[in-house]
N, C-alpha and C positions, 0 to 999 in steps of 0.2 A: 425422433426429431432429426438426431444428427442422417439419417436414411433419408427422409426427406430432402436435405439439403444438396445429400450427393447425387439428388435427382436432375438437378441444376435447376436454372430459372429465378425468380423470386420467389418464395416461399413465407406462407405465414401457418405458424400453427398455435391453438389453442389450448394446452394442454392441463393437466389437474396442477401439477408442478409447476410449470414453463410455459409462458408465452413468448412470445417470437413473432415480430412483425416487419415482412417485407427483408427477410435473410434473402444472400444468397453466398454463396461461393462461384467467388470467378474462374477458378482455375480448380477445374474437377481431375480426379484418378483417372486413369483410362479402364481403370475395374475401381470398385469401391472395396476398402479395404473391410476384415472381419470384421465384427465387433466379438470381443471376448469378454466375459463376464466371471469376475471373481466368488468367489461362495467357500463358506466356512458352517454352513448350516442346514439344512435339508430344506426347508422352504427356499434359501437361495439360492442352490443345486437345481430346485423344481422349475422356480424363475427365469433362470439361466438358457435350459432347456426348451423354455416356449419362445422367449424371446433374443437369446446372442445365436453367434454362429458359431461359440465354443466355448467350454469351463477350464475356469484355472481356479487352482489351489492347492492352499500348503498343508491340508490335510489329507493324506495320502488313506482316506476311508473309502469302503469300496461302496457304503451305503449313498453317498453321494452319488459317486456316480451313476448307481443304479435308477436312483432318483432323477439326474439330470435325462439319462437316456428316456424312461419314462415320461416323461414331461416335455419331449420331442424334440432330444437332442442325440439320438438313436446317429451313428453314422459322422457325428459333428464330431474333432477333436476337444482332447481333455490332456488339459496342462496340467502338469505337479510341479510345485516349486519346493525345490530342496534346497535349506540355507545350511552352508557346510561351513568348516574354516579349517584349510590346509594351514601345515604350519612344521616345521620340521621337529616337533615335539608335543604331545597333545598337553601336555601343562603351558606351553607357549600359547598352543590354541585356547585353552580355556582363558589366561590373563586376556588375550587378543580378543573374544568375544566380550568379557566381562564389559573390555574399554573400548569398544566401536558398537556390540550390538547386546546393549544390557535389556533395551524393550522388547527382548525375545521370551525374557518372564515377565512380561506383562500381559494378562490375560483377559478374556471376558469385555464389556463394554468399555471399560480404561480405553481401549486403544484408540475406540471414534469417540468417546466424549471430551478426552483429553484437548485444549484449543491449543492451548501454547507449548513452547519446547521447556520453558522452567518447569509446569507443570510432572512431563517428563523426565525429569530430575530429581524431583521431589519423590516420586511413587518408587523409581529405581531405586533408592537409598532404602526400600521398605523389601524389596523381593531379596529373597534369600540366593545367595551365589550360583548354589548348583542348583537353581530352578532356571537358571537364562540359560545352562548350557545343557540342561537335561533333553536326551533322546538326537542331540546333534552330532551330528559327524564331526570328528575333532581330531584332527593330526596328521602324521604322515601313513595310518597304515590303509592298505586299498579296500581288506574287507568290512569295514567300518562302512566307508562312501558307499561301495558297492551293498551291504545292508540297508542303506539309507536308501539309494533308486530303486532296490528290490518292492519294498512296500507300498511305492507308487505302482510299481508295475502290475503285483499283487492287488492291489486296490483297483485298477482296472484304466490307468491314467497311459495314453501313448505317447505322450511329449515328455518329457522332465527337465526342467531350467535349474540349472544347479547355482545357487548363490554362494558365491565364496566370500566370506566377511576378512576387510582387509586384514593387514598389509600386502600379505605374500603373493599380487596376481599374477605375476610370471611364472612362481615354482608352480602357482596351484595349474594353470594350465599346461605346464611341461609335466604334472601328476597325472593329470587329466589323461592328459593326451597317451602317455607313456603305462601307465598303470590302469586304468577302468573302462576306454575306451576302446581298448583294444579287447574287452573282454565282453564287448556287444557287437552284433552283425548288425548291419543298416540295410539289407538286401529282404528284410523282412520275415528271416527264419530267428530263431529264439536260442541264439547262441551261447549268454548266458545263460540263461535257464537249464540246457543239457548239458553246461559243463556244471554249474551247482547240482546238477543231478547225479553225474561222472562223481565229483569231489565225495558226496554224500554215500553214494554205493561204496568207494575205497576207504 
């Protein structure tokens, strides 16, 4: 539907979901932009594949993307989100995740059945501490983070959006920039990879 619209004109569509009668958009892209499609599930991986023009997600499984390729997203970019939380101590980080990003243990259908933010609230007070901060990057050390984009990379993902849960956005991008980044080439050779490989032989 929303492809349709960016065809310009008026547009009506009849759909199983949505109807839409006499849309238009006045003021079109001069290209249309992607559409990227989320997935956390293998039938959403498959989904994705036939109909966006890219996957994203924050499970860094390489069975997804298999799937996604499959299902005719062969060639299309594949996003990984990494939720991190710099922090100049990882016990600062773990308090800092617990109080900004506790529906990180929350799992399974909770997360879209959930309506309201009390709701929210209520389920948090049941998930046990180290299940929100379990398998996350946490602190100031770099092989931690760098652990955490490896398994997307492994998984077969070529983007990686790294999520820094607040407060710290300045240090964590002076981390960034200063400690992990510098430990990937963008010219499209696999820089980390053959120094993890260099590290592992010594």
């Amino acid at each position: 539907m929303i492809r349709l619209l960016w065809k310009g004109g008026w547009q009506t569509h009849h759909g199983k979901y949505f109807v839409v009668e006499s849309a238009r958009i006045f003021t079109l892209p001069e290209k249309s932009p992607c559409i990227m499609m989320a997935a956390s599930k293998p039938g959403a991986a498959e989904l994705a594949g036939g109909v966006a023009d890219g996957l994203i997600s924050f499970e860094p499984k390489s069975d997804l993307v298999r799937r996604f390729e499959w299902a005719g997203g062969k060639g299309k970019p594949r996003y990984g989100q990494l939720t991190v939380c710099y922090a100049p101590s990882k016990q600062e980080a773990e308090r800092i995740v617990r109080k900004h990003w506790p529906n990180e243990g929350i799992g399974g259908s909770l997360m879209t059945d959930l309506a309201l933010p009390k709701q929210f609230d209520e389920v948090v007070k049941l998930v046990r501490p180290e299940t929100i901060i379990e398998g996350m990057p946490l602190g100031p050390e770099p092989e931690d983070h760098l652990a955490g984009i490896k398994q997307f990379i492994d998984a077969g993902f070529d983007h990686i959006y790294v999520h820094q849960v607040e407060p710290h956005q300045g240090e964590f991008f002076r981390f960034y920039a200063n400690k992990i980044l510098s430990r990937f080439s963008f010219d499209g050779s696999e820089k980390y990879a053959r120094q993890a490989g260099q590290e592992q032989a010594q």
